[in-house]
N, C-alpha and C positions, 0 to 999 in steps of 0.2 A: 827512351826506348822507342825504336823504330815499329809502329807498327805494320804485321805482314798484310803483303797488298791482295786484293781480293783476287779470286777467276777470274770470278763472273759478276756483271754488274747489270744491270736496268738501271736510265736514267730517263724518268720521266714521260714512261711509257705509256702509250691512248692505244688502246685498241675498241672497233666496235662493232656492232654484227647489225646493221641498219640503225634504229635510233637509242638502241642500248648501247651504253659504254660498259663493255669487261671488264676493261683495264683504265683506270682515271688517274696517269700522272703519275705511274707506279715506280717508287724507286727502290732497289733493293742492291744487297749486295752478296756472294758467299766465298766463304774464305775458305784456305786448306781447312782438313777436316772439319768442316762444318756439320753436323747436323741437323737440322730446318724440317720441322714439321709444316706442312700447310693445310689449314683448315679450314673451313668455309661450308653454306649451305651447298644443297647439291642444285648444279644449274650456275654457280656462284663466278665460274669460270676457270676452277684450278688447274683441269688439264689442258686448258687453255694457254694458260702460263706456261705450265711447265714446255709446250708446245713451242712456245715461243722464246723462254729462255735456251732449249735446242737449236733454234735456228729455223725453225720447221715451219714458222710461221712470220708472217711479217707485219710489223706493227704499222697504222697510221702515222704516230707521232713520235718521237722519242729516240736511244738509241741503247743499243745491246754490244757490250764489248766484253769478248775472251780474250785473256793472255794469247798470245800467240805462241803456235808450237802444242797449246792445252787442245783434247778433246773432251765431248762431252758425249755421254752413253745415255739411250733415256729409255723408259718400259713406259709404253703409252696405251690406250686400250685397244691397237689393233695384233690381230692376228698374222702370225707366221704366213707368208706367201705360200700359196697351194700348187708347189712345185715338186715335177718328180723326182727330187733328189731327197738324199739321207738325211737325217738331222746331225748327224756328225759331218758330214762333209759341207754340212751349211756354217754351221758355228766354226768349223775351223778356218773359214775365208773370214769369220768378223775376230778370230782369235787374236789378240794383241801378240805382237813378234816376241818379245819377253818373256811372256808365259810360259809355263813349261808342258809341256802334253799331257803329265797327269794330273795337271788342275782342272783339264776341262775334263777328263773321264771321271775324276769325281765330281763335278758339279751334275752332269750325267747323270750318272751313280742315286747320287742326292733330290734330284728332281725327278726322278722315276721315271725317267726319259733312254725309251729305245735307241741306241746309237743308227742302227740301220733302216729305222720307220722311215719311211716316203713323209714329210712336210703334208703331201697331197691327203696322205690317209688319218692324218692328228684330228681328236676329238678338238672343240673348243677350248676345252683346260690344255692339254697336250699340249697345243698351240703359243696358250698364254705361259704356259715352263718355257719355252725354247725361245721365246722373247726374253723373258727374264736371265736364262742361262747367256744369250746376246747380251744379255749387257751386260753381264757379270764378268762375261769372259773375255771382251774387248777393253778390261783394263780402263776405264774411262780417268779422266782429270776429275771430271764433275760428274755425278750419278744420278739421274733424275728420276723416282718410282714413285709411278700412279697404278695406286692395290696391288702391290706386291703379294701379299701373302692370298691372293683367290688362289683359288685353286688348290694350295696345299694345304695336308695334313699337319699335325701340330708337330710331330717328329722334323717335317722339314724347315717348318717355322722357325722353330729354335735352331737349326741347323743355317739357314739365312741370317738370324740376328747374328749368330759369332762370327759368320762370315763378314756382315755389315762393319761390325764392330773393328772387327780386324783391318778395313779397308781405308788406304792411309787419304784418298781423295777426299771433297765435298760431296755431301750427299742430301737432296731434296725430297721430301717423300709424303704422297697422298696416304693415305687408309683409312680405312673405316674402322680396323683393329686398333682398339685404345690400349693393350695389355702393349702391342707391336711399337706404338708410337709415345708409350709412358720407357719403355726400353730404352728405344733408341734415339728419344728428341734429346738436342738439350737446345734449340732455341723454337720460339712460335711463329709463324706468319700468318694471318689471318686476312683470307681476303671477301670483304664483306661491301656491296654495294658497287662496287668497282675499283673502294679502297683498299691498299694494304697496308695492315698496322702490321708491326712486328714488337714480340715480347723476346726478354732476354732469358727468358727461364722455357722449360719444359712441357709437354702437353699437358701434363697432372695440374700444371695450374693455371690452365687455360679457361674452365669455365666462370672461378671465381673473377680470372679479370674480366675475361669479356662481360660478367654479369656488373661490375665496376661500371664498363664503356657506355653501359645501354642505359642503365639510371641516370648517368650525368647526363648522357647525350635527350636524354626523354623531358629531362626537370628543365635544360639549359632550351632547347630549343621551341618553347612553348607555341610559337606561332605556326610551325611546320606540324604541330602535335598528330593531325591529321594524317600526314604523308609518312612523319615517323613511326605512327601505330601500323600502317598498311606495312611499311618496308622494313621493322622489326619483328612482325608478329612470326615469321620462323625463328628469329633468334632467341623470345621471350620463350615458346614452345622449347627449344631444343637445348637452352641454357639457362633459365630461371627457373622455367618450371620444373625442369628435371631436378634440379638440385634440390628445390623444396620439396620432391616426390621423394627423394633417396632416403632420408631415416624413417619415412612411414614404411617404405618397403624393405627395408632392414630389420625392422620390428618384425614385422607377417613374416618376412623367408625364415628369419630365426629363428620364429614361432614353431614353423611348418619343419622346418631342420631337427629340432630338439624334440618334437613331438614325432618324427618320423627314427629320430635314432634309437628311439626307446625299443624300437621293433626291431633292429640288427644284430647279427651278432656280432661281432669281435672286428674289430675297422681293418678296411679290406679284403673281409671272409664274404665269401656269397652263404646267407644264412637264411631260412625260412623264419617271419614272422610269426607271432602269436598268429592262433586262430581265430582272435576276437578281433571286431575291427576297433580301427581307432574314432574315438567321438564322432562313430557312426557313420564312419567313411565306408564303400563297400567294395569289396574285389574288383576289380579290373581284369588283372593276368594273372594265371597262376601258372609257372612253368616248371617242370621239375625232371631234371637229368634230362636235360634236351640235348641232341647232337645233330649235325648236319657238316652231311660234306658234298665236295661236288668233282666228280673223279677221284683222284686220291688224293685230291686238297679237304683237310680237316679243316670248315669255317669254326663249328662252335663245336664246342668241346662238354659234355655234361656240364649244362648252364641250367642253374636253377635261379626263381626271384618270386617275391609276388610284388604285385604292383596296383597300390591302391587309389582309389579313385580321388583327386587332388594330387598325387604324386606330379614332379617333374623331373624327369629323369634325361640325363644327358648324355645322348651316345657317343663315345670320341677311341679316334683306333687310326692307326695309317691307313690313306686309300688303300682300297680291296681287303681290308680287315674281315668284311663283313655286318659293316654296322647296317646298311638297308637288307642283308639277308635276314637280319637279326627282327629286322621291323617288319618285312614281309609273314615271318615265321607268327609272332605275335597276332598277326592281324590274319592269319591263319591264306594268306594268298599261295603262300607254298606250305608244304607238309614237311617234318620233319622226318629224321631219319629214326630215333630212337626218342625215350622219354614221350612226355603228355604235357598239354599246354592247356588250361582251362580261362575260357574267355567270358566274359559277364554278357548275361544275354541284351541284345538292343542298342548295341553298342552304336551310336550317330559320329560319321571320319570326315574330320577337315583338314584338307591335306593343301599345303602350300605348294606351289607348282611354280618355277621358277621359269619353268618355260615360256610362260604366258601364253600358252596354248587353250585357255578358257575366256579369252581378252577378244573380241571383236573389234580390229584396229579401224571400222569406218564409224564407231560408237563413239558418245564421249559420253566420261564419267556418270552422268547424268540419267542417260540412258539403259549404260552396264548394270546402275545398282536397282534401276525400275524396267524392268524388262516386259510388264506389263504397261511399261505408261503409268501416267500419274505424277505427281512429287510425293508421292510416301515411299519409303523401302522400311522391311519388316529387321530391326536389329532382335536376333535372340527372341523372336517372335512377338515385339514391341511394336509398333509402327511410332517414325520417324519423319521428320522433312528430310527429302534427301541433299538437300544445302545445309542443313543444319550438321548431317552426319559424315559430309564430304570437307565441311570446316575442321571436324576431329579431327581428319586427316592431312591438314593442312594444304587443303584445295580451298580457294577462292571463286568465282562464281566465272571470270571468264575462263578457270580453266574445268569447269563443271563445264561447262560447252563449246570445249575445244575435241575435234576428234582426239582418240589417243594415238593414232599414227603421228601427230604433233607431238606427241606430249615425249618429255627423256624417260630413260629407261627404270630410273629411280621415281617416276612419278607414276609411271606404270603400276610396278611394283607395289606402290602405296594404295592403288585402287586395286590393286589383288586381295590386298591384307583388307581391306575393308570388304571388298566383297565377301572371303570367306569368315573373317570373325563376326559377320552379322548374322552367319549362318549357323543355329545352335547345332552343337556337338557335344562329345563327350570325350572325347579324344581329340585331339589336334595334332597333328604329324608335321613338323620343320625340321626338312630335309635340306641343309647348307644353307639357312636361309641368309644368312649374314654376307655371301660371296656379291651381289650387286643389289644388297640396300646402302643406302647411305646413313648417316648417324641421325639422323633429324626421321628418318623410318625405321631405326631399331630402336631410338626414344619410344618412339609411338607403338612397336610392338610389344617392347619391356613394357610400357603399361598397362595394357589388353590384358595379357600375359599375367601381372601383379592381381590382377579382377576376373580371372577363366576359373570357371569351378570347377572343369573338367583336370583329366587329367591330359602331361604333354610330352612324348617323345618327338629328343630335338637332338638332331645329326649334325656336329657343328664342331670350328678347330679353332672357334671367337673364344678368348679364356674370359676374358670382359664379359664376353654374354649370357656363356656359361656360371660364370658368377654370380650374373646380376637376376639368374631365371632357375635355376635348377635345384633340388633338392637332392639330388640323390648321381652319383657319376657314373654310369656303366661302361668300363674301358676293358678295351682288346689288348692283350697283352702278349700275343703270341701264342702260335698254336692249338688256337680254338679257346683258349682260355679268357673269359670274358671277369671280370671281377667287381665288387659292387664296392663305393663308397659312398657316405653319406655326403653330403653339402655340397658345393660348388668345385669351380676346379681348382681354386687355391686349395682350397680341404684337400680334393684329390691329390693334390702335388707334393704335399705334408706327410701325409698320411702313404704314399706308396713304399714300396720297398726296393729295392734291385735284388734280382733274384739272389747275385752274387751274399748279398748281405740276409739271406732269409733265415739261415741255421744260426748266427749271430743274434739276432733278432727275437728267437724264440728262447735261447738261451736268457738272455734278459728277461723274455716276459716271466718265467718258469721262474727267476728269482724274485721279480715285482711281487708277484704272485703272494712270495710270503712274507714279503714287506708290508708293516703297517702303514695304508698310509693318509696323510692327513686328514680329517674331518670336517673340519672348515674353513674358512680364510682365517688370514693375520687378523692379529690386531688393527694393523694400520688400514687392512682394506675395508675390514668390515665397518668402520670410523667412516672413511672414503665412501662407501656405499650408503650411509645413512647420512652423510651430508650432501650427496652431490646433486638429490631432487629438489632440495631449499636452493641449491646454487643454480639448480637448470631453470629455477621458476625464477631468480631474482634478473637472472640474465637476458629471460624472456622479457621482462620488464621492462631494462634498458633500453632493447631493441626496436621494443614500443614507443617509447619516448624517442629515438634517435628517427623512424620512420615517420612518427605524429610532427617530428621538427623539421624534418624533410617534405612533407605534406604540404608544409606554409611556401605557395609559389614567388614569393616575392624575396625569399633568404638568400638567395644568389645574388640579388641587385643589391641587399642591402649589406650584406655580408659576404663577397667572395671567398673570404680565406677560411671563414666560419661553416661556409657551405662542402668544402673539401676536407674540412675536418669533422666536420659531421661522416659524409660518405666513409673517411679514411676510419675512425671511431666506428662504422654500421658490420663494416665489412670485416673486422678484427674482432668483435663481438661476437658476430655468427660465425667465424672461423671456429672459434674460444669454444660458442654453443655447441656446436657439432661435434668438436672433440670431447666435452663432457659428455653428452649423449651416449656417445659411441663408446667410453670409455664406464660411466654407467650400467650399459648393455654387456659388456665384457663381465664386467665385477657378477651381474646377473645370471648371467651364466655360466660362470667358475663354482656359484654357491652350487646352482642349482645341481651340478656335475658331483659336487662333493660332497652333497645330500645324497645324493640317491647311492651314489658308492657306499655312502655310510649303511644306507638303509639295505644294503645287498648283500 
């Protein structure tokens, strides 16, 4: 069988930016329908790539060949030229002849984009849809998108992935969005050091390998040990560490989840909690029958909640829903229309600011976080070395004293998040904050975040992140109607209704109602649950042993094929363990569900 011939290809591509190599020798290739995730730290060079697989760039070394006859469309991170013309009459000069006229008025339509706005008068988002709608609508061979989904709401999210999905070309694609890139990869590139490995599998099984690459490459390279730890210490941060942080943070959300549902009423009813707090947790917000409009636009509709102090609650709605009306109203900056809002006295607001309009770009980090001088900065009213709390953040010491007008936008960013998480609060307010972090700064947020005792309203269209942070989902639903559900946004996604199906819906419940129903697990589970803690501790065990035999630096020399079987053995072990765990955790909170029913 013949196989089909690529686009697009790189062979043996050098690119450099003075004495750093981007690109070291990079071969790759994409074929029709491809889908090619690429991932890498930030700085690592991917829009660089992508830059260059366009055309738009020209290598030192190497060569780039297209089919002939093939184009290529690409979303890069600039904005729409600030020209006096329409946005419709712009996109229809980059319209593929093919097309039909109402593909582009619904992409339009779909991206929230004024047909008649002046290019000159688009906000920054504005701008970055009418790029994206460019490349959608110009019909490309090859599709190249770096963070596609900024800017939009999760309605159009999903509205881009069917789109994606549907589109018969290759398609390349940056994000930060892992729900976006577990969708739609089905192959990996990883460009790390100037190298690019490629996997033949998906984003979802991206960390386990690369946490694969970095052991052998650490164990196997001993002499370089040095230069290795300096040049992996982001990947150990953003890929080992994280994975060994995720069942501890699995535990606690769940924790905080089942101890927060206890308080609701009925999944996706806005219901008022007991009046006792929980294990001493103490009011925050109390809102009841709030409405707000603004002309004869109804933003919130009799919105009631309380919200207590550890809560994290996640606000998600299509732009102009309302969701920053919604956080002004809480934090009492505008007044309502109707209803009463009771706020906890003393309340301390760390508000993420995306702008970076708190950044003194002639400072370096150093500086930013000691504004008195010194090397101490006060974390949470601690004092600290400020090297020591700029490592947290995965700054180095020549970038502690490098001005930030050097510094990229994601590194900025990072010395934001540090600056205000050292700053005690009680509140914390992320407002989109996912739209220009990179994944190695929402690691580092999700941690903070995991250890904040306060509580955290987070304006966001990251399902990933909402997952990975929130206990509780506040979504707009139309018409002022704001509706509450417990857990992350998988839960919210489970758990919603279509209004179409809502009188079907209650009909069932109305019959559950008088169904008896089960009181405890099976037979087989409850077996399962009473052996799977002997099986999680014997597993531990192994793991012990397969690391303690890993340990011994001289197993590769004496043993190569023994040393690959070992790693291949480590890593099929903790795959094993994790799904026990998790599956442990499951069985845990089935009982505890079918307790408390019973007891009800």
């Amino acid at each position: 069988m013949t196989k089909t011939p690529p686009l697009l290809t790189l062979n043996d591509a050098h690119l450099s930016f003075g004495a750093r190599a981007i690109l070291n020798d990079v071969t790759l290739s994409l074929f029709p329908r491809d889908r090619v995730c690429l991932v890498g730290r930030n700085g690592s060079g991917k829009s660089t790539l992508l830059k260059v697989l366009a055309g738009n760039l020209e290598l030192d070394k190497g060569s780039r060949f297209l089919q002939p006859g093939l184009r290529v469309g690409i979303l890069d991170q600039s904005l729409a030229p600030s020209d006096p013309i329409s946005t419709i009459d712009f996109l229809k000069a980059q319209m593929a002849k093919t097309m039909e006229p109402h593909v582009l008025e619904e992409t339009l339509s779909h991206l929230e984009l004024d047909p008649q706005a002046l290019l000159s008068s688009l906000s920054g988002g504005g701008s970055r849809r009418v790029m994206l709608a460019k490349a959608l609508v110009g019909s490309p061979d090859v599709l190249l998108l770096d963070e596609p989904t900024n800017h939009l709401d999760l309605v159009t999210i999903e509205w881009l992935e069917d789109t994606l999905k549907a589109y018969q070309g290759a398609i390349l694609m940056i994000s930060h969005d892992r729900s976006f890139l577990s969708r739609m990869s089905q192959r990996t590139f990883w460009l790390d050091r100037g190298n690019l490995r490629s996997m033949e599998k998906s984003y979802p099984f991206f960390e386990e390998w690369a946490e694969d690459i970095i052991e052998r490459e650490t164990r196997t390279q001993e002499k370089l040990a040095q230069k290795i730890a300096q040049e992996t210490h982001w990947l150990h941060r953003g890929v080992t560490a994280r994975r060994k942080r995720n069942m501890g943070r699995l535990h606690r959300l769940l924790d905080l989840r089942q101890e927060r549902k206890q308080h609701q009423g009925p999944q996706g009813g806005v219901a008022f909690t007991s009046q006792e707090t929980v294990g001493g947790s103490k009011l925050v917000f109390e809102a009841k029958n709030v409405s707000k409009s603004f002309e004869d636009k109804i933003v919130i509709k009799d919105f009631s909640c309380r919200i207590l102090k550890g809560d994290r609650i996640g606000i998600i709605g299509p732009n102009g829903s309302g969701k920053s009306t919604l956080i002004k109203l809480l934090m009492g900056a505008i007044t309502q229309d109707q209803g009463n809002i009771r706020r906890a006295k003393n309340l301390e607001l760390a508000i993420f600011d995306q702008t970076q309009s708190s950044l003194d770009l002639e400072l370096n980090p150093w500086q930013t976080l000691c504004e008195q001088g010194g090397d101490q900065v006060l974390v949470q009213n601690e004092p600290r070395h400020v090297m020591g709390y700029l490592q947290d953040f995965l700054f180095d010491r020549n970038q502690a004293l490098t001005p930030l007008k050097n510094l990229s936008g994601g590194e900025r960013n990072r010395l934001l998040l540090a600056k205000i998480l050292a700053k005690p609060s009680t509140i914390l307010v992320l407002d989109e904050p996912t739209n220009d972090l990179d994944m190695e700064t929402l690691d580092l947020l999700q941690e903070y975040l995991n250890d904040y005792e306060g509580t955290l309203l987070l304006v966001s269209h990251d399902r990933d992140f909402l997952d990975r942070t929130t206990t509780h989902i506040f979504a707009f639903e139309g018409e002022g109607h704001v509706q509450i559900y417990v857990g992350g946004y998988t839960d919210y996604a489970a758990q919603r209704v279509p209004p179409v199906a809502l009188k079907v819906e209650k009909k069932k419940a109305a019959v559950a109602e008088k169904q008896k129903t089960r009181e405890k697990l099976s037979y087989k589970e409850d077996r399962e649950l009473s052996l799977l803690p002997q099986e999680i501790e014997v597993m531990n065990g192994k793991i012990q042993a397969l690391e303690d035999a890993l340990a011994d630096s001289s197993l590769y020399e004496r043993d190569p094929k023994g040393f690959e079987q070992t790693i291949s053995q480590l890593q099929k072990t903790r795959h094993e363990l994790e799904h026990k765990e998790e599956r442990w955790l499951e069985l845990l909170v089935k009982q505890e569900e079918l307790e408390k029913g019973s007891a009800s």
